[in-house]
N, C-alpha and C positions, 0 to 999 in steps of 0.2 A: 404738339407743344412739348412732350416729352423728351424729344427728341434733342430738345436745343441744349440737354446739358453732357450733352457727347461732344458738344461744336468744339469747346474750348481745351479737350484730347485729341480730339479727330485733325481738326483744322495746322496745329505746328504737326504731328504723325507725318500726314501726307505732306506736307511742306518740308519735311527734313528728309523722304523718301525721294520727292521730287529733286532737288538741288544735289543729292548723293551722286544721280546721274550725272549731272553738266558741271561736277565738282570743280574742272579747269577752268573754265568759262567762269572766271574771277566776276569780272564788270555786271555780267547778266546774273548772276547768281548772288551777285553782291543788292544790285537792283530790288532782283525779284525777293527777296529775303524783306529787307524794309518795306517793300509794298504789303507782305502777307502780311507782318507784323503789323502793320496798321491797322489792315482788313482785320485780323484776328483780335486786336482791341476794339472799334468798333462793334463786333460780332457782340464779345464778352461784355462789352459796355449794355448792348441792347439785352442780352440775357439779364445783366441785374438788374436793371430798369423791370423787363418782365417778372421778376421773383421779387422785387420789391413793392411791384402795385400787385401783384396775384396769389404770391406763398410761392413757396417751395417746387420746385419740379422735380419729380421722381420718376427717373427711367427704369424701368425692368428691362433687361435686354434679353430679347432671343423669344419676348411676351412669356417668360415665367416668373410669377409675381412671387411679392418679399413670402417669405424668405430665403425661395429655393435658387430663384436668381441671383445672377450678376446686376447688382443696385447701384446704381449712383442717385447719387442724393444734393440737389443743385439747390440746397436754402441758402440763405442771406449770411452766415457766415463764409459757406464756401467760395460763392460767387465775390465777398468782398475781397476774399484773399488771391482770387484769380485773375480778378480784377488787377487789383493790385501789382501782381507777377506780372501780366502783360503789358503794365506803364512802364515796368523797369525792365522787358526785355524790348521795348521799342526802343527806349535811349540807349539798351546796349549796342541793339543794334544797326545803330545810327554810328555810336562812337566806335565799334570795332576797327571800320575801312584805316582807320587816325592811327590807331594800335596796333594791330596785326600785321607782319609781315605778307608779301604776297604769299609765299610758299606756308606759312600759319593757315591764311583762307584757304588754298586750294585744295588743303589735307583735315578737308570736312567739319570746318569751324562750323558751316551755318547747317549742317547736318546733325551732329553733338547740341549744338542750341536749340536747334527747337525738339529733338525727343527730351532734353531737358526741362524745356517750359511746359510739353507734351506730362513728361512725368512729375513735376510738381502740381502741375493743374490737376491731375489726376488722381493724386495723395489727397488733396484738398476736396475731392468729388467724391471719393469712393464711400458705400456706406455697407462694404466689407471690407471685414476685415484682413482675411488673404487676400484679397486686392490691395490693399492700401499695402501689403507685404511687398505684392510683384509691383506697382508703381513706383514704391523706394528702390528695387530693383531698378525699374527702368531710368529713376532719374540719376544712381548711382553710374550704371553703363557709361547714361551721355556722361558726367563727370569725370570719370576714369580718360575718357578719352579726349576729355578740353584739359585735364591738368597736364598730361602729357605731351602735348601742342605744342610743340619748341623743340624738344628731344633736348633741355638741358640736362646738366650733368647732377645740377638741386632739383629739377621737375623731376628727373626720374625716383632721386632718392628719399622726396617726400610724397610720392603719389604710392612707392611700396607701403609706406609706414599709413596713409589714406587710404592705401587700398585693404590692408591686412587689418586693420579699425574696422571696417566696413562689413568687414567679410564675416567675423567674429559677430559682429553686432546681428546683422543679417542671419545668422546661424540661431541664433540667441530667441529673435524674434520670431520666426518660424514655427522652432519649438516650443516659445510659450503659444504662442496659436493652438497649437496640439495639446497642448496642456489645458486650456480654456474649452476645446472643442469635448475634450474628455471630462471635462465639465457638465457644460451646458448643451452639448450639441449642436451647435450651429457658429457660424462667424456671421452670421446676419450683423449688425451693429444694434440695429431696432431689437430685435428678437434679444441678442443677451439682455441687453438692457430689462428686458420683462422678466427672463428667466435667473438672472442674479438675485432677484428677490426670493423664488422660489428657491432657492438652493439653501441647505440646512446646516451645511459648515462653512460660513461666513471666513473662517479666518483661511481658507484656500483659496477662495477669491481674493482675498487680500494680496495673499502670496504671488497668487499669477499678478494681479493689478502692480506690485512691488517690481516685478519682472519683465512688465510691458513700461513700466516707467524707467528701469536701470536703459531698456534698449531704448528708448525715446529719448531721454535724456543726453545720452552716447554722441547722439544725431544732432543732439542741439546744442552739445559741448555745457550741461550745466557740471559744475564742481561735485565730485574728483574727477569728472569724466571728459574735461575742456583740454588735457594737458596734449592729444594729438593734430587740436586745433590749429594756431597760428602761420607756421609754417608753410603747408599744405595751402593755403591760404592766398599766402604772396607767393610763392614758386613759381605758379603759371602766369601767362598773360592779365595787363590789368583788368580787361573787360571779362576775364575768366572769371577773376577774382573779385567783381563788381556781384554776378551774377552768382558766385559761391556765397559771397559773404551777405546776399539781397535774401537769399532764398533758402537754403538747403537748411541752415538750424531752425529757420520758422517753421519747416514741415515738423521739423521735431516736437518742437512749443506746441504748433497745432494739436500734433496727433494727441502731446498730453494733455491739454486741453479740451476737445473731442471724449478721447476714452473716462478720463475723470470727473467728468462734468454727467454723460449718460451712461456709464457703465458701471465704473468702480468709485460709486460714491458712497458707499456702508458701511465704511469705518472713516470718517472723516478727521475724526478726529486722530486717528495715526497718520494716516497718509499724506495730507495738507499738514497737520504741522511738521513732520518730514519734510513738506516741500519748503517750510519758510526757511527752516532751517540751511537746509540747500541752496536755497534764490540769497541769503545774507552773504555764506560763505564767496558762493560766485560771482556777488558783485563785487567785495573785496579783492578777492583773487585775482580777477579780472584788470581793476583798474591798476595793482601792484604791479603786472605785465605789463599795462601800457606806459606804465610810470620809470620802468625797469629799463629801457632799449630805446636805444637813439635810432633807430631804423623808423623811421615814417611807415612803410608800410606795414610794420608792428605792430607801432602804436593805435592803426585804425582796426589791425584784424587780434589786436587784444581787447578793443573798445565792445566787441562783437559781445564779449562774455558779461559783460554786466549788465548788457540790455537782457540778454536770456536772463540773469537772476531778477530782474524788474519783470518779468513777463512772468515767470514762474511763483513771483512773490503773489502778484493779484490770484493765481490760481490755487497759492496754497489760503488765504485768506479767505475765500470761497464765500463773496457776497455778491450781488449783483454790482454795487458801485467797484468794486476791485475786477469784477470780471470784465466789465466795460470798460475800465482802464488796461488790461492784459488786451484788450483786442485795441481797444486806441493805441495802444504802445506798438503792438505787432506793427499795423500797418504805418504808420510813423515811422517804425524801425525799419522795416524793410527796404521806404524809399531811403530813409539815410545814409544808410548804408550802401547801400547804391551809388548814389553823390560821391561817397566821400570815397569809394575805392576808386573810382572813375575819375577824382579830383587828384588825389594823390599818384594812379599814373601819369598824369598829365605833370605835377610836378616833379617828379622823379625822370619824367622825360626832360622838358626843360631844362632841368637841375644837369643833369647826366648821374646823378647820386641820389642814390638812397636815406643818406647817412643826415643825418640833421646838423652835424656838424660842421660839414663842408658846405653847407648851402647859405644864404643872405641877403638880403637885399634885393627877393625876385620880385617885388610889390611894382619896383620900378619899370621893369620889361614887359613884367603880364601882372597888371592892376586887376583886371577881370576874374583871374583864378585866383588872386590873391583875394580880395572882397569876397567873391563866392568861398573860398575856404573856408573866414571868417566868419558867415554867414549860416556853412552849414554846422560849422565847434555851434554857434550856439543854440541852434537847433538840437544837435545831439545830445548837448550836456543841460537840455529841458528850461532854458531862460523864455520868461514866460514875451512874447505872444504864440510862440513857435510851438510847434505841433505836440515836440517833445516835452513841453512842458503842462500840454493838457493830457495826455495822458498820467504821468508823474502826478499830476494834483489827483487824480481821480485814483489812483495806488494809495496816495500819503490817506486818502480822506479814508478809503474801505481799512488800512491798518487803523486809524487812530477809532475809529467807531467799533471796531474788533479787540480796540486795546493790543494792537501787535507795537509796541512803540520800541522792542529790539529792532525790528526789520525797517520801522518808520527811520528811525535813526540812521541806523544802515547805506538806505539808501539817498536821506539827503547827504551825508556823509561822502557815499561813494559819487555822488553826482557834484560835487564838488570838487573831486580828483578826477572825475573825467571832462569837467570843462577844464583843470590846469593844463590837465595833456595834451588837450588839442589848442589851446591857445598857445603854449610850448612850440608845436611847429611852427602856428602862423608867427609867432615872434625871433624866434631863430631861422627859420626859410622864408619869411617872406618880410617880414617888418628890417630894418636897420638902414644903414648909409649904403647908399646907391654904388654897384660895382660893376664892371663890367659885365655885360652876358657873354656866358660861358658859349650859349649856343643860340647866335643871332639869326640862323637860317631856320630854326623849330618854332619860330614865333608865329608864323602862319600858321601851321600845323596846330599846334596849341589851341589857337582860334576857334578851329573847327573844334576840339576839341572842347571846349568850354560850352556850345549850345544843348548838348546833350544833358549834362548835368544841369543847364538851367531848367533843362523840362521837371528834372526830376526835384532842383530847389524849389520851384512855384510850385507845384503839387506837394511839399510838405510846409510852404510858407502857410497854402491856403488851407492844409488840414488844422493848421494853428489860429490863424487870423477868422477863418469863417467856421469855429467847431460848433457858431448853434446851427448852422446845416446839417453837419456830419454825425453830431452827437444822440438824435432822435434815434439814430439808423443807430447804431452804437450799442444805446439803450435799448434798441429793440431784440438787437441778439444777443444782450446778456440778458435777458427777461427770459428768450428763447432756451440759453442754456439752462438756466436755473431751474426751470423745465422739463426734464427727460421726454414725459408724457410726450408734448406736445411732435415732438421729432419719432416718439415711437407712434403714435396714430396715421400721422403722416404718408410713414415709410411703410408699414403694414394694414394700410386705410381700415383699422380697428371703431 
């Protein structure tokens, strides 16, 4: 049984290994890719079913138990977040054939995607920490090589400035490792967790914890560290950019997440109100960006940064109802963001334009992407039955019972500039007087296009519409976090 929380690293690995081979072989490769993808969600679906009715599965690999092994640690947070990732790489990879040019696929699309899903799943698993190190590794690699996918002349010049962010970060991260290890001795994640209490100068723990959050943060783009964001963003393909903007800053949120909840929680009182601070600036900044630039595809990959300050605010609030709301919000956000990069290529395809200024009137041609646009603005900007807005309530409620009413503010505030933004498109691109289509032959194409994104609208309609399902499960790993013990017994069968 241990075994099954390798499936969901192992299973896209050898799938991205496999199709590397028959890379020209478009059709067959294009095939085989959505087939695993599905198998590999069912897999993962069954895995949290089994960690939901059983506990936790904890792999020792190679049979050296915690601490001296290689640990993965497959509880009910990880598995919801992999879960998660593999809803959104099945509609990627449904929607890429629409997007991608041929010579895009042949030059190792579905090779890059899944060590990417390979590597966030694995961020999400690990319960080391130089593991969790070489997985952001590995899910950087695939990214390096899906932003570059076009050989344009802006993909090249934002994947340097992405790539030299990364590299630094990565540098940074490492060496606090080393720092921590010279610590406490170990990168177990269980193990510190026991031995931070033993440790008699408190404020060095701080310090490394201060240093594991500036690189976690980097990753997730929260405020001042969002400013290499955007760009990098839109430059590649939009199914690239579905699956950047779905994924790579939640591993960030996660890890802080993860490390502050069972590691560095012994000065809470500097560190979480450092973060509220942080999650206020970020959501403002954030929606500023999206409010700032008539570029569509801007506007969704500046939206990106306030949902990080709303995930970060629950963590710096640090109660069970705010944690539960950071983890409702995570996966809420992830599918949206999904949607709505996936939705806005589709209209930028259409359109032939970017620019919100040149567009008009497309409700008339493609009613379908137009309603679903609509559909997911208010999902994003948390209008309540929608998914976004039971997370949102369960942030507002953990600030006001905290008495945080700077951050409470904040963020209704900022969630009112981020529904004008996205209503902004659909009224300038798709609302007004009926005009010619610009491009009457993309109308089929578009079609196809729009199914993918409905998989990923109904799975956040029904995170909203059905959350006394979801919210048990919810409630049960923010109980979990709040907890260290529980995850340290677990992982070291204490």
């Amino acid at each position: 049984m241990s075994n099954l929380a390798a499936l969901p690293i192992i299973l896209p690995l050898l799938a991205g290994i496999v199709v590397a081979f028959i890379h020209k072989k478009t059709k067959i490769v294009r095939i085989l890719s959505q087939v695993i993808s599905v198998v590999n969600l069912i897999a993962v679906a069954w895995v949290f079913l089994q960690v939901q009715q059983n506990g936790s599965i904890i792999l020792e690999t190679g049979g050296w138990a915690a601490p001296y092994g290689i640990i993965l640690v497959g509880d009910l947070l990880s598995m919801t977040l992999v879960l998660t990732t593999n809803i959104i790489a099945v509609a990627c990879v449904f929607f890429a054939p629409q997007s991608l040019s041929k010579h895009q696929e042949e030059y190792y699309f579905y090779s890059f995607f899944f060590l990417l899903v390979a590597g966030v799943s694995g961020a999400f698993l690990t319960g080391d920490l130089f593991n969790l190190f070489v997985f952001f590794e590995v899910l950087l690699m695939a990214s390096y090589g899906l932003i570059v996918l076009g050989n344009g002349k802006v993909q090249l010049r934002e994947s340097i400035k992405y790539v030299l962010i990364n590299l630094f970060s990565s540098m940074l991260f490492v060496t606090t490792i080393a720092f921590l290890y010279s610590v406490v001795g170990t990168v177990n994640m269980a193990q510190i967790a026991v031995r931070v209490q033993e440790v008699e100068q408190q404020g060095i723990l701080t310090t490394i914890g201060i240093l594991f959050f500036f690189v976690f943060a980097t990753k997730a783009a929260v405020f001042p560290l969002y400013y290499w964001l955007p760009r990098p963003y839109i430059s590649p393909n939009p199914v690239v950019s579905a699956l950047f903007g779905a994924l790579l800053t939640k591993v960030g949120i996660y890890s802080i997440l993860r490390t502050f909840t069972l590691m560095f929680n012994q000065d809470v009182q500097l560190t979480h109100t450092l973060f509220i601070y942080l999650a206020a600036l970020t959501m403002l900044f954030g929606v500023i960006g999206a409010l700032s630039t008539h570029n569509v595809k801007l506007i969704i990959a500046y939206n990106i940064i306030p949902a990080v300050g709303f995930m970060l605010m629950g963590i710096g609030i640090f109660s069970e109802v705010s944690i539960s709301g950071t983890i409702y919000y995570l996966v809420h956000d992830m599918i949206i963001k999904g949607a709505l990069f996936l939705l806005v290529g589709a209209l930028v395809y259409v359109a032939g334009t970017s620019d919100l200024r040149k567009m008009g009137g497309l409700i008339h041609h493609h009613p379908v992407l137009g309603w679903m646009f609509f559909m997911a603005s208010l999902v994003l900007a948390g209008i309540p039955p929608f998914s976004g807005f039971i997370g949102k309530l369960l942030l507002l409620r953990g600030g006001l019972a905290q008495d945080e009413l700077m951050i409470v503010i904040v963020a209704l505030i900022s969630s009112l500039l981020i529904l004008f933004s996205m209503i902004r498109i659909f009224i300038r691109g798709f609302w007004g007087e009926k005009t010619e289509n610009p491009y009457p032959e993309r109308k089929r194409k578009a079609a196809k296009m729009a199914w993918p994104v409905a998989i990923l609208l109904s799975f956040s309609v029904l995170l909203g519409v059905g959350a006394e399902w979801f919210y048990p499960t919810i409630q049960s790993i923010a109980e979990y976090l709040m907890d260290p013990q529980i995850y340290i017994d677990s992982v070291l069968k204490e």
